[in-house]
C-alpha positions as semicolon CSV with decimal commas, in nm:
position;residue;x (nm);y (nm);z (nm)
1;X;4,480;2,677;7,031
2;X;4,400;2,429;6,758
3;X;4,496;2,080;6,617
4;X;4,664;1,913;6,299
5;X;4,585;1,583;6,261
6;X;4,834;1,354;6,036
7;X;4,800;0,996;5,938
8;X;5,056;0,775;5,833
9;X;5,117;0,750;5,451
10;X;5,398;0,585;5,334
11;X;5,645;0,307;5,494
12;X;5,937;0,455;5,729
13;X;6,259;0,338;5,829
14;X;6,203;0,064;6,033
15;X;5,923;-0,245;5,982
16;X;5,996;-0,470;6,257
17;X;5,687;-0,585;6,339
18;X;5,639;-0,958;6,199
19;X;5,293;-0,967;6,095
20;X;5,162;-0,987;5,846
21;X;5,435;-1,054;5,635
22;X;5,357;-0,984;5,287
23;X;5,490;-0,690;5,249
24;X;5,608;-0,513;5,576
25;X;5,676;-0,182;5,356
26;X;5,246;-0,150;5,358
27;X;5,245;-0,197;5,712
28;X;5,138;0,173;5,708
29;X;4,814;0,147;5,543
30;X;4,661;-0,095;5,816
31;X;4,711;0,142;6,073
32;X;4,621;0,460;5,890
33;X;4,230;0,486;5,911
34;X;4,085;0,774;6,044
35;X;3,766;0,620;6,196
36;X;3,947;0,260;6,314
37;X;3,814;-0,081;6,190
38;X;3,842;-0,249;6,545
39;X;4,100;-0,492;6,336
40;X;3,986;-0,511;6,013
41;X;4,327;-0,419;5,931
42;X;4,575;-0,478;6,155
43;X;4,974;-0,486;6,240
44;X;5,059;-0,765;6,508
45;X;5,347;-0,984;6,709
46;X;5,354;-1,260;6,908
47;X;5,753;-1,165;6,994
48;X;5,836;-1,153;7,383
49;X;6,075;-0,852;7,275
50;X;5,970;-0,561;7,151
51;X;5,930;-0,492;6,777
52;X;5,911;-0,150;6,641
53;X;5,751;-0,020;6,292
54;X;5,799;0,362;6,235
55;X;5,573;0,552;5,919
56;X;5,639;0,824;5,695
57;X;5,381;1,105;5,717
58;X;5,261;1,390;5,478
59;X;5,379;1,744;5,513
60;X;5,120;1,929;5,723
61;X;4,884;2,148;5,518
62;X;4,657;2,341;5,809
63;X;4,892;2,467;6,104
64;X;5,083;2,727;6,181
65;X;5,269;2,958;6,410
66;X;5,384;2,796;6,716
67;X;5,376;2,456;6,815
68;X;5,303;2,392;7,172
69;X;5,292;1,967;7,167
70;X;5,283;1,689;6,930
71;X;5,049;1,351;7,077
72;X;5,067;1,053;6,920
73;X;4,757;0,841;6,965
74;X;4,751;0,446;6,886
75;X;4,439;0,195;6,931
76;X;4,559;-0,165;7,039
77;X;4,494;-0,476;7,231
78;X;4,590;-0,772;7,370
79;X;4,480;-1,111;7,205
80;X;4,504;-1,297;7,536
81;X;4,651;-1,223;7,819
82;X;4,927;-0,936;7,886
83;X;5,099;-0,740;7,634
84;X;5,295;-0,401;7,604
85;X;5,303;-0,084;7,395
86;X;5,504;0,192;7,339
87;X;5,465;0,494;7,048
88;X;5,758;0,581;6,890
89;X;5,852;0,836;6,719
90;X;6,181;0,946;6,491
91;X;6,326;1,292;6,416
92;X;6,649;1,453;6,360
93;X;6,770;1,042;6,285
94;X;6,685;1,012;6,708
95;X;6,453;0,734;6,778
96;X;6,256;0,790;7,066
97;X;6,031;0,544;7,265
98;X;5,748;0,681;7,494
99;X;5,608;0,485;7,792
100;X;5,516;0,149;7,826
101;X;5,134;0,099;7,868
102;X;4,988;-0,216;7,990
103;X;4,725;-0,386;7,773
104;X;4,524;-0,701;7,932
105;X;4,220;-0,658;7,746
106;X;4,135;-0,847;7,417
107;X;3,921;-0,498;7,357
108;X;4,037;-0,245;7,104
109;X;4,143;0,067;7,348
110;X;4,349;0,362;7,255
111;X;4,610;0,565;7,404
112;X;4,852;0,838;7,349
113;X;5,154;0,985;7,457
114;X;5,218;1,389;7,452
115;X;5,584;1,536;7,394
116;X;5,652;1,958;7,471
117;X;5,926;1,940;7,279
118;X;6,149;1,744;7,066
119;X;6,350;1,461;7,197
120;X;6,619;1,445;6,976
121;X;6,693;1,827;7,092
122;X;6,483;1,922;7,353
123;X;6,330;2,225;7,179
124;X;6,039;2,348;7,083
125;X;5,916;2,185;6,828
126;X;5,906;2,346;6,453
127;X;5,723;2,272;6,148
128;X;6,029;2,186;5,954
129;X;6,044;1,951;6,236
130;X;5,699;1,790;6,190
131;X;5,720;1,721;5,795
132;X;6,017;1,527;5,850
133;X;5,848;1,304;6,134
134;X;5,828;0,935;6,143
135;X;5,586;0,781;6,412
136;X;5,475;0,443;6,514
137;X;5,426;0,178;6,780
138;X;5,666;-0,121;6,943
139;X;5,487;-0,382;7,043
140;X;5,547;-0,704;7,274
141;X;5,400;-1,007;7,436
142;X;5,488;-1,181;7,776
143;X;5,259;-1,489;7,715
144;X;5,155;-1,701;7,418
145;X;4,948;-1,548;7,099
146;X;4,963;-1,136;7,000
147;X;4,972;-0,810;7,077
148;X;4,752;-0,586;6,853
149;X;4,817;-0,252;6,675
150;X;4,487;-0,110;6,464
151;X;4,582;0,267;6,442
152;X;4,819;0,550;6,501
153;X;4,835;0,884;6,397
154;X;4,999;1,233;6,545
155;X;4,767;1,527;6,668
156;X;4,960;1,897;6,630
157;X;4,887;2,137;6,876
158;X;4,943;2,465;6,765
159;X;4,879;2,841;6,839
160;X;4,783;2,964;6,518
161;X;4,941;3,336;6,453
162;X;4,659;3,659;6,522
163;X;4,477;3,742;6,189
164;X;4,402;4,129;6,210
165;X;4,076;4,142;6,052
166;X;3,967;4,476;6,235
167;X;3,938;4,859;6,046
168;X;3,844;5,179;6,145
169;X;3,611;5,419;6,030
170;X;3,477;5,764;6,082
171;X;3,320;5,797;6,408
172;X;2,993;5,950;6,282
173;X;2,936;5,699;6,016
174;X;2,948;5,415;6,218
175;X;2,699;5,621;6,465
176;X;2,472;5,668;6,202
177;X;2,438;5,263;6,158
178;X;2,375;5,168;6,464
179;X;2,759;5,011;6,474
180;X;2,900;4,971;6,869
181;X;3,237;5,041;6,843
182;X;3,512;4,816;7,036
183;X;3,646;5,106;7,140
184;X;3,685;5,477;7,068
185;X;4,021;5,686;6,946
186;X;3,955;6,082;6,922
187;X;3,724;6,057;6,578
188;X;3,796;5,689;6,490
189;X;3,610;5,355;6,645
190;X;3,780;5,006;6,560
191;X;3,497;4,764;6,456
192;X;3,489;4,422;6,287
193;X;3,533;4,409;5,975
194;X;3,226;4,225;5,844
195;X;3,024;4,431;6,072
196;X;3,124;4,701;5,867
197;X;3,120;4,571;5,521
198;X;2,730;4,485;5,596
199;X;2,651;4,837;5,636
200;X;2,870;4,948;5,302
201;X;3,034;5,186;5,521
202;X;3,417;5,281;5,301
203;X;3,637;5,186;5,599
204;X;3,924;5,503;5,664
205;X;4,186;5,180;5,680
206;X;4,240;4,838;5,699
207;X;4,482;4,744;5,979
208;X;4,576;4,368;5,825
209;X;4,954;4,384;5,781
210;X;5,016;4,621;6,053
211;X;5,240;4,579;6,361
212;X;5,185;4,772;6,670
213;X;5,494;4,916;6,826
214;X;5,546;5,156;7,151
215;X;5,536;5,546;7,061
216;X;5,901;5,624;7,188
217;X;6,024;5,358;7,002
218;X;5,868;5,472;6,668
219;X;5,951;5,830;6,673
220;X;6,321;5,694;6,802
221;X;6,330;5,531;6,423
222;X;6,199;5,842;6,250
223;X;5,871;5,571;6,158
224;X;5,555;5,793;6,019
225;X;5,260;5,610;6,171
226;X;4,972;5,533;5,977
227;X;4,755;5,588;6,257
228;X;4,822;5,656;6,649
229;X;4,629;5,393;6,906
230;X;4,636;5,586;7,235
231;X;5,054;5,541;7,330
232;X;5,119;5,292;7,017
233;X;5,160;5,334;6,638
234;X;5,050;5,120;6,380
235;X;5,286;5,107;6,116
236;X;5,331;4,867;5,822
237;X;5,474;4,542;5,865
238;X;5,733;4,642;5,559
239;X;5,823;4,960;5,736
240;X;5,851;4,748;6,110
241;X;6,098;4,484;5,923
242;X;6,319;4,741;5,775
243;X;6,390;4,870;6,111
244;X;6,466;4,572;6,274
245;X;6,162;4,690;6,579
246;X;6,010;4,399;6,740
247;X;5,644;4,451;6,696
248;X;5,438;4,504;6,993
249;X;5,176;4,221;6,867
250;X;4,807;4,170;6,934
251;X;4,730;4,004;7,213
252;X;4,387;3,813;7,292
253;X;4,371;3,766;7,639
254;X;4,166;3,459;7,747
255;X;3,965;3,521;8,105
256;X;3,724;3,246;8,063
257;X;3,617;2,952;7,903
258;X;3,314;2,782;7,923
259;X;2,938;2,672;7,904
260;X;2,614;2,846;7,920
261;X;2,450;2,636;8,205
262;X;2,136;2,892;8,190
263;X;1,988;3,204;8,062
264;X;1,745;3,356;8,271
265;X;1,587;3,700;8,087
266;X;1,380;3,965;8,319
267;X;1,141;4,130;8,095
268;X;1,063;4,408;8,336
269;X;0,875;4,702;8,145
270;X;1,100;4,983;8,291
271;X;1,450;4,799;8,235
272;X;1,495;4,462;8,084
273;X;1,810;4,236;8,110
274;X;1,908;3,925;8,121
275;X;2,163;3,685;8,367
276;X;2,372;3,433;8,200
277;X;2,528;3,160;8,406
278;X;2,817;2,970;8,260
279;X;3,057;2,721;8,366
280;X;3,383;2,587;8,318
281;X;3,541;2,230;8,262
282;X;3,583;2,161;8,657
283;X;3,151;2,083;8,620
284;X;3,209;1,869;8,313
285;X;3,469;1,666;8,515
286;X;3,250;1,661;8,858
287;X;2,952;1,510;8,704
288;X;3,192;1,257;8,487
289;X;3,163;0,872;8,627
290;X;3,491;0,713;8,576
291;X;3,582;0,315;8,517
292;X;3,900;0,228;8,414
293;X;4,183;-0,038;8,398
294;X;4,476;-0,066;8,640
295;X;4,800;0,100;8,585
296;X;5,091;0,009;8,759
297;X;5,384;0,265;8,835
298;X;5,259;0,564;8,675
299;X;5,351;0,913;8,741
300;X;5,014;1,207;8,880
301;X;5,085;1,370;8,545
302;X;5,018;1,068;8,342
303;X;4,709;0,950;8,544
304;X;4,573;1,286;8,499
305;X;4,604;1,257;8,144
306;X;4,413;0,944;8,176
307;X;4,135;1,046;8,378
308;X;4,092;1,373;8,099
309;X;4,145;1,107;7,827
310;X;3,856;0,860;8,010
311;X;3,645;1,207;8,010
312;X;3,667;1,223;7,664
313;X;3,857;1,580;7,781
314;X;4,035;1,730;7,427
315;X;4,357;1,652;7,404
316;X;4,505;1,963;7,295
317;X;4,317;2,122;7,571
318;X;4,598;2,012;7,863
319;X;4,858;2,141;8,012
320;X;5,004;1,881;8,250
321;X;5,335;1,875;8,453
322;X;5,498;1,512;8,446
323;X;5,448;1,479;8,830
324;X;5,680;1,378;9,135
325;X;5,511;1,096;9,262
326;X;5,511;0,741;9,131
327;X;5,204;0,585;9,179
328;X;5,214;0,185;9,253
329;X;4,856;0,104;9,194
330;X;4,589;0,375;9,036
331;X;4,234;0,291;8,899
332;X;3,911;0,461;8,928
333;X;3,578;0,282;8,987
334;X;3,198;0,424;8,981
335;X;3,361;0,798;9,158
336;X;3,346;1,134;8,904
337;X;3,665;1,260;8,699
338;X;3,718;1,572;8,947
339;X;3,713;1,333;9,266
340;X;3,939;1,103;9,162
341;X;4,187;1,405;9,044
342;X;4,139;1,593;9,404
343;X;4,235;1,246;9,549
344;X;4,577;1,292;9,345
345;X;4,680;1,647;9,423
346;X;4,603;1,541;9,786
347;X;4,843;1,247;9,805
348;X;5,092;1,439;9,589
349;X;5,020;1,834;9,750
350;X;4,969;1,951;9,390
351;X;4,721;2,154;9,238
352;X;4,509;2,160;8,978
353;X;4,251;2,397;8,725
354;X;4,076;2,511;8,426
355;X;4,267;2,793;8,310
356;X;4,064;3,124;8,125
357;X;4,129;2,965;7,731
358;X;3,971;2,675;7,901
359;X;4,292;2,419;7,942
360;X;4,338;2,153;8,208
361;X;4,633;2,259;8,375
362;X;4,802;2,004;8,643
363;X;5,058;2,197;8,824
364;X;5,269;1,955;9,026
365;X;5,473;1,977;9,415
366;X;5,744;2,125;9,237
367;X;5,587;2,388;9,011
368;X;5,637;2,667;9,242
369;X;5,982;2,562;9,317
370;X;6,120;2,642;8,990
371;X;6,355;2,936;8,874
372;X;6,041;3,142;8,677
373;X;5,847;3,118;8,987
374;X;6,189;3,274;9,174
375;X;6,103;3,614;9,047
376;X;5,828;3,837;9,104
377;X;5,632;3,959;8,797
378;X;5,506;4,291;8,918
379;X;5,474;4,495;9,269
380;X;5,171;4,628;9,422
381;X;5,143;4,918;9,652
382;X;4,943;5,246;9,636
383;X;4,811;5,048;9,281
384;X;4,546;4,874;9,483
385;X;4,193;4,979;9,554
386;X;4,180;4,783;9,863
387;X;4,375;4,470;10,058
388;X;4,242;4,251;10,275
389;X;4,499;4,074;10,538
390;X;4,401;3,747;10,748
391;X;4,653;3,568;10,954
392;X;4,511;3,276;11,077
393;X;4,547;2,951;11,257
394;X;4,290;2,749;11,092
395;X;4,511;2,641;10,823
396;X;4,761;2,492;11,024
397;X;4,933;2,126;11,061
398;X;5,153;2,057;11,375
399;X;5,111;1,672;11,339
400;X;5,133;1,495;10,966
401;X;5,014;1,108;10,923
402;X;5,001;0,917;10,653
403;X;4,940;0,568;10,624
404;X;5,111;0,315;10,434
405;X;4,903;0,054;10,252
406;X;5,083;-0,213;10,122
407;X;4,950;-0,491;9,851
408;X;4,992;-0,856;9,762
409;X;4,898;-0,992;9,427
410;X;4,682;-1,289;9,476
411;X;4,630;-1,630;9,218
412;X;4,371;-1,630;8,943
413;X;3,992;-1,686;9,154
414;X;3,631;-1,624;9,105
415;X;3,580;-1,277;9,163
416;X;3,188;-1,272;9,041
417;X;2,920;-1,474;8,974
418;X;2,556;-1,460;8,779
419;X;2,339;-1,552;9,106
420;X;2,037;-1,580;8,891
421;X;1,881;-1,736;8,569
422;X;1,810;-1,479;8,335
423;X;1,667;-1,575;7,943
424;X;1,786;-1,380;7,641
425;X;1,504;-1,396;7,359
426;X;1,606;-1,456;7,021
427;X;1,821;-1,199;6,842
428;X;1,873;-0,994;7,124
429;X;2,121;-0,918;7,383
430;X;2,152;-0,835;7,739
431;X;2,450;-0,710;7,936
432;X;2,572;-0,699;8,334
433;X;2,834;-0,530;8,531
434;X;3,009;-0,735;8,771
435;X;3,140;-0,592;9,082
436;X;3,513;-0,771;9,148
437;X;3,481;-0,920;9,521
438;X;3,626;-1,194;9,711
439;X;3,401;-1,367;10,072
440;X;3,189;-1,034;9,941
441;X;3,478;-0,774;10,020
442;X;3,553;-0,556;9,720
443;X;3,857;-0,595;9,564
444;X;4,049;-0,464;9,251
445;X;4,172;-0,685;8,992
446;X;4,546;-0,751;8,854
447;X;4,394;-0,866;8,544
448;X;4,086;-1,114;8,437
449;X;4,089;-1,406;8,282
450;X;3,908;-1,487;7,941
451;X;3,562;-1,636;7,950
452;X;3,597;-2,004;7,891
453;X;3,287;-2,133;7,665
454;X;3,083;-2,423;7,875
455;X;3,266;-2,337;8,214
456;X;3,221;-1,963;8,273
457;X;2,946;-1,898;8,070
458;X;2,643;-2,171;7,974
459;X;2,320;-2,165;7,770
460;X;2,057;-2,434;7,809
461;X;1,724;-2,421;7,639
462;X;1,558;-2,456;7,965
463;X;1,548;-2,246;8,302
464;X;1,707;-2,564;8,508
465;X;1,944;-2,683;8,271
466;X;1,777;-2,960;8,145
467;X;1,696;-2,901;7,795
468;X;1,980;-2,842;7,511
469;X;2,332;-2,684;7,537
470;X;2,289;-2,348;7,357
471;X;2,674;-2,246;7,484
472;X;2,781;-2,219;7,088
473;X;2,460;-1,957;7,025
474;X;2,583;-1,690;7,256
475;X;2,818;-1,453;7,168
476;X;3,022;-1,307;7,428
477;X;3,163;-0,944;7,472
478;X;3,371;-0,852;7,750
479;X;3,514;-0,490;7,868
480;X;3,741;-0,522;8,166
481;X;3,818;-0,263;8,417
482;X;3,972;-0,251;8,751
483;X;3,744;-0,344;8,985
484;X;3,438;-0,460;8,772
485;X;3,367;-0,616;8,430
486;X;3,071;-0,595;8,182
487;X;2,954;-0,918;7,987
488;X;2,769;-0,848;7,674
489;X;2,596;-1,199;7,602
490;X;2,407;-1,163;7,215
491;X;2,149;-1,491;7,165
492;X;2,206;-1,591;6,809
493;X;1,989;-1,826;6,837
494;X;1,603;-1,860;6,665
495;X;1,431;-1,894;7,009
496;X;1,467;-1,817;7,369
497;X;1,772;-1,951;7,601
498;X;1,873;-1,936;7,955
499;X;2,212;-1,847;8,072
500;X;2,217;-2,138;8,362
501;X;2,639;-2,031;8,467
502;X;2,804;-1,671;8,406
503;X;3,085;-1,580;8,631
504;X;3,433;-1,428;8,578
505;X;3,753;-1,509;8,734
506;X;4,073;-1,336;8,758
507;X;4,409;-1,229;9,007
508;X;4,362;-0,993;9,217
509;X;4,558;-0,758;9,505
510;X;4,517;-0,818;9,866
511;X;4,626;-0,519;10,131
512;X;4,839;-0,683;10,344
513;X;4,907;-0,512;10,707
514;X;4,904;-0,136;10,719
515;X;5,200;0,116;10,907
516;X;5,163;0,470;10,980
517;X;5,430;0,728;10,969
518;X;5,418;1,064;11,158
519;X;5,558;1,358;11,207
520;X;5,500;1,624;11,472
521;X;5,637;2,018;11,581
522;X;5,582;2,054;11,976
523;X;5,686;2,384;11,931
524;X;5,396;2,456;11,679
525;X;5,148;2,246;11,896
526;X;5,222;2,437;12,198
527;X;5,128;2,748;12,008
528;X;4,827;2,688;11,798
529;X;4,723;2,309;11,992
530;X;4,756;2,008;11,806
531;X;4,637;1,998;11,458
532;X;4,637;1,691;11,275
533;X;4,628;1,670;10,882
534;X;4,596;1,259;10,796
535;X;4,685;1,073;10,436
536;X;4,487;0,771;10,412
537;X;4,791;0,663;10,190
538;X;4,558;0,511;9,909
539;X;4,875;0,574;9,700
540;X;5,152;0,496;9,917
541;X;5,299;0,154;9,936
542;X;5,646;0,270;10,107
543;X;5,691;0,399;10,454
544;X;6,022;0,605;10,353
545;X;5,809;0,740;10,115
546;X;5,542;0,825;10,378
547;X;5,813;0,970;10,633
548;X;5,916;1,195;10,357
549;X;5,541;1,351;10,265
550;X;5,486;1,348;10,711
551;X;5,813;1,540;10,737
552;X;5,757;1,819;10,431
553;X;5,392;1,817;10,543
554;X;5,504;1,963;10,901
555;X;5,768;2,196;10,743
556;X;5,527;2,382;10,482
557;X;5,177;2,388;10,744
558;X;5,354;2,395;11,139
559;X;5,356;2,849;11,149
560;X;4,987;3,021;11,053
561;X;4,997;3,159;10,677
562;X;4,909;3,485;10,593
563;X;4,577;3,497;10,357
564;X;4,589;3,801;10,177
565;X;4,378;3,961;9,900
566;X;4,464;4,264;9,714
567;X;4,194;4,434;9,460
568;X;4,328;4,628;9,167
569;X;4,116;4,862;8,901
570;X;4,237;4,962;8,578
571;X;4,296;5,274;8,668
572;X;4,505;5,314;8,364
573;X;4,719;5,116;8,098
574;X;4,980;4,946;8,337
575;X;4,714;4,852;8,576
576;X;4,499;4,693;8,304
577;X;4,784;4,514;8,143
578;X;4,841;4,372;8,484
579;X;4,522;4,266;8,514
580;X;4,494;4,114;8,206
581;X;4,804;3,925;8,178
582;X;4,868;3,773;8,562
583;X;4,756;3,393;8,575
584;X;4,723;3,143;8,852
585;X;5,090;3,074;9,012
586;X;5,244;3,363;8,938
587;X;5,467;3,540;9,187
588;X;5,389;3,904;9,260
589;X;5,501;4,135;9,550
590;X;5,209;4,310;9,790
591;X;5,331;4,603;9,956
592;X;5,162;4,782;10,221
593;X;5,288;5,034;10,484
594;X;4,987;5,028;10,762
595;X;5,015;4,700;10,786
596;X;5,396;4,640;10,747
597;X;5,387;4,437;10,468
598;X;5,652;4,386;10,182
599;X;5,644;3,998;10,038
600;X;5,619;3,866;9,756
601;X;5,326;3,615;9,737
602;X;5,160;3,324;9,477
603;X;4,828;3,380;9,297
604;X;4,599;3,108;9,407
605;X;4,282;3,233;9,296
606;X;4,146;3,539;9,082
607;X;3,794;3,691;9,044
608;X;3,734;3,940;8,768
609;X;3,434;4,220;8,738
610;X;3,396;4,371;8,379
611;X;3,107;4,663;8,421
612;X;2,973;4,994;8,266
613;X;3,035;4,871;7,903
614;X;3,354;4,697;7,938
615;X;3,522;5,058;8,061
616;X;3,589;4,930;8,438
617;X;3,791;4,628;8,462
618;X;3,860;4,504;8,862
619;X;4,060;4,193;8,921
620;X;4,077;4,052;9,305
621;X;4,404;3,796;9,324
622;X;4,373;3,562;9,684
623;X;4,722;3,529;9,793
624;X;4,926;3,277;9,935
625;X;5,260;3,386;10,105
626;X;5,572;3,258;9,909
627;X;5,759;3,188;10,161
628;X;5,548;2,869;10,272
629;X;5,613;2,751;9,947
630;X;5,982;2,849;9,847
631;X;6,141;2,515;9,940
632;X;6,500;2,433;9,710
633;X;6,437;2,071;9,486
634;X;6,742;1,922;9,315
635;X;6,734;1,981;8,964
636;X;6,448;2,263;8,956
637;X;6,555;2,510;9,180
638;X;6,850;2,786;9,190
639;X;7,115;2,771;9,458
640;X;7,059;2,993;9,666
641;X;6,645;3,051;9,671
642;X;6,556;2,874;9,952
643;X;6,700;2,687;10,267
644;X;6,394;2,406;10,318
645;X;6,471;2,084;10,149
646;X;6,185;2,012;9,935
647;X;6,019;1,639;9,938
């Protein structure tokens, strides 16, 4: 995949915003930077209702093929106190608002919104589609002085179509340079191309405008191929068009995507080689130390997007489903990225990975519930090299709690204070973190208050305060986050000073009495003993809610599951296509006399073994059995798929 990035360039067809208000039709240009100006330039309201600008943008010059999600990004902040954002975007004359985000901080922070597919239609986006866009921000205040708009601009994520640039040449030409061939037909290897124009070989043909079709299909036509590929023709893409044949195009199939984490070579003199050890995104995200502000009422698919975001995770790099779960209160303080995501498909029962191109993919509690995941996608039987069956116990939940954790918003207090006397020399600066606490129990913050010169913060030019105010010679710099906040304190002045006060106030939640809810199968317990699976309920905050997740919780783990894993080899073409194009989640059927089996069952997991020169390919999928998951949601599934109400 890869990204278009547009900027705004020209006024669109709305310029709502009051300020400033010179000329609202050059709105555009102060939000149009590509590295921002932190408010240089800036577009801004003081309004208590929102106010919308939308910008004309230029017609994009880089993408193409097919569009898989348009994000618009936009850097803002809050002069004092709370204010609210939205992007917007119009096309097709619909004008569409995304979701509100919160802004408390007088910091410069940005944030985006991500859209599938077109609003004003709901399909997939097209390019015609992005040259006509208009995007832009609403903005609004719910207390006295501005909210802040600095930047905004649209990223394109795209799936660029395959460029061919492979040709073949005589077998014992490329032998004689030394060439390794991709792979070998009768007297013909396929190479790169600029491997072979390095050695001056004269290639026997170019394969650039070529489609690949099925044999049947092309002698069905009367089509002369230019060259036969095993069971497929290459003809020209002239020829292909003619017909009206729907090419059988190339297909790059992505297994892996990662890091080199080390490279260990073995310089032994009778055989020398070399282990590589790589790694995928879910290390980047474990080692990953997240702090970030409170969001209220957000969905597991948009706080996923902002843990990625806090990662500095690429944005086109995502695939995340909206979520089913409202969450009432989410932050994360001092705990890594992948923690605080495992803590969300807990709560929610989702799952999450880092698929083989290397994408984030968030697959929520419904995912498997939908009509593609009704129908299996291939059957297994005497295709397998071997199958492994396990049906266990360990896995099971007779008795589901989850506790309920309400919270109180509290009034404005101290939450920390500088316990010491520290001196800033001249010139320079010095910063602290302070932990958010009230009688010394942690606690996480609603939003702080602004640093008040000479009462939360005071210079003196001596260590006991006796000596000179130097309050107006510090310059103060604050980042706020949920549970903590740094102070960046910058001594303008020519000599030493003392800070004799720093502390930071600000509201803050209170848990207020907690309730369990819980669920139980006596049937189930009777059987297997009594299991207990608990939800601490960090995200729960209503105990219908909780009855709910206890209740589907018993349903989906109260029988033993069957853990199955089924090896396949490719054996020949359908096997390797197979192995090649199954992904985590989909459905396949595992078949298997001896041990009277014939169900269809979920990928979960898949290990792949590429030996002898790339000529053996084996794929192992782990299994989970479909029928623990097949439960009917309003809205997703089919009538008639399942009989266990989904939660």
């Amino acid at each position: 995949m890869a990204t278009e990035t547009l900027r705004p360039d020209a006024t669109g067809d709305e310029n709502s915003i009051q300020y400033p208000t010179a000329d609202p039709t050059t709105h555009w240009n102060l939000v149009d930077e590509a590295t921002p100006d932190e408010g240089t330039t800036t577009i801004y309201t003081p309004s208590f209702t929102y106010e919308r600008d939308l910008y004309n943008l230029p017609a994009h010059s880089i993408g193409s093929g097919t569009i898989n999600s348009i994000k618009i990004y936009f850097r803002c902040r809050s002069q004092s106190g709370t204010g609210y954002v939205k992007p917007s975007l119009k096309s097709d004359s619909v004008v569409t608002d995304g979701s509100e985000i919160t802004f408390t901080s007088s910091t410069f922070a940005t944030n985006s919104q991500q859209w599938n597919t077109n609003p004003a239609d709901s399909e997939s986006w097209e390019w015609a589609d992005i040259d006509a866009l208009q995007i832009g921000v609403s903005l609004k205040k719910d207390t006295s002085f501005a909210m802040i708009c600095t930047q905004v601009y649209v990223e394109v994520d795209y799936t660029a179509a395959p460029v061919d640039v492979t040709i073949t040449v005589p077998l014992a030409a490329a032998t004689s340079e030394g060439i390794v061939p991709t792979f070998v037909r009768e007297d013909d290897i396929v190479v790169p191309l600029a491997t072979v124009s390095a050695t001056g070989l004269a290639p026997t043909m170019r394969i650039d405008r070529l489609f690949a079709v099925p044999l049947a299909t092309a002698s069905a036509t009367g089509l002369v191929p230019t060259m036969r590929l095993d069971r497929i023709f290459s003809v020209p893409l002239a020829t292909v068009e003619a017909t009206g044949l729907t090419p059988t195009t190339v297909i790059i199939y992505d297994l892996f995507y990662g890091y080199i984490e080390s490279i260990t070579p073995h310089p032994d003199p009778a055989s020398q080689d070399c282990y590589i050890s790589a790694i995928d995104g879910l290390d980047f995200l474990a080692r990953h130390e997240l702090d970030t502000a409170l969001y209220t009422d957000t969905l597991t698919g948009t706080i996923h997007g902002y843990i990625l975001d806090s990662a500095g995770w690429a944005g086109g790099a995502r695939t995340l489903d909206t979520g089913q779960d409202t969450v009432p209160f989410w932050y994360s303080s001092a705990v890594k990225a992948r923690f605080a995501q495992n803590e969300l498909d807990d709560s929610e029962l989702s799952f999450s990975y880092v698929d083989g191109a290397g994408n984030f993919v968030f697959e929520d509690r419904h995912h498997r519930y939908t009509a593609t995941h009704q129908t299996s996608q291939a059957t297994f039987s005497d295709t397998m090299v071997d199958i492994s069956y396990d049906y266990s116990a360990r896995n099971v939940y007779n008795e589901v709690r989850a506790t309920v954790t309400p919270w109180d918003l509290q009034s404005a207090a101290y939450l920390w204070n500088l316990e010491e006397t520290p001196s800033i020399p001249a010139g320079e600066t010095r910063v602290w973190w302070g932990d958010a606490s009230v009688t010394g129990v942690p606690v996480f913050v609603g939003a702080w208050t602004n640093l008040v010169s000479g009462t939360d913060y005071i210079a003196n030019s001596q260590a006991d305060g006796g000596g000179d105010v130097e309050t107006s010679n510090i310059t103060l710099v604050t980042s706020k986050f949920a549970k903590s906040i740094k102070l960046s304190l910058t001594n303008d002045a020519a000599h030493i000073v003392y800070i004799t006060t720093l502390k930071a106030k600000g509201t803050y939640y209170d848990s207020l009495t907690k309730v369990s809810r819980k669920s139980e199968d006596s049937t189930s317990q009777t059987a297997y003993q009594k299991r207990t699976l608990a939800l601490e309920g960090k995200y729960l905050t209503d105990a219908d809610k909780a009855q709910d997740f206890t209740d589907y919780g018993v349903a989906r783990f109260k029988d033993p599951q069957a853990e199955v894993v089924i090896t396949i080899v490719n054996k020949d073409e359908t096997n390797l296509v197979q192995i090649l194009t199954r992904r985590i989640s989909d459905r396949i059927t595992a078949v298997n006399a001896k041990l009277g089996l014939n169900a269809d069952f979920f990928i979960n997991k898949m290990e792949h073994e590429i030996s002898e020169g790339g000529h053996r390919h084996l794929c192992r999928w782990y299994l989970v059995d479909a029928s623990n998951e097949d439960f009917w949601c309003l809205d997703y599934s089919e009538l008639g798929t399942g009989t266990k109400l989904g939660y």
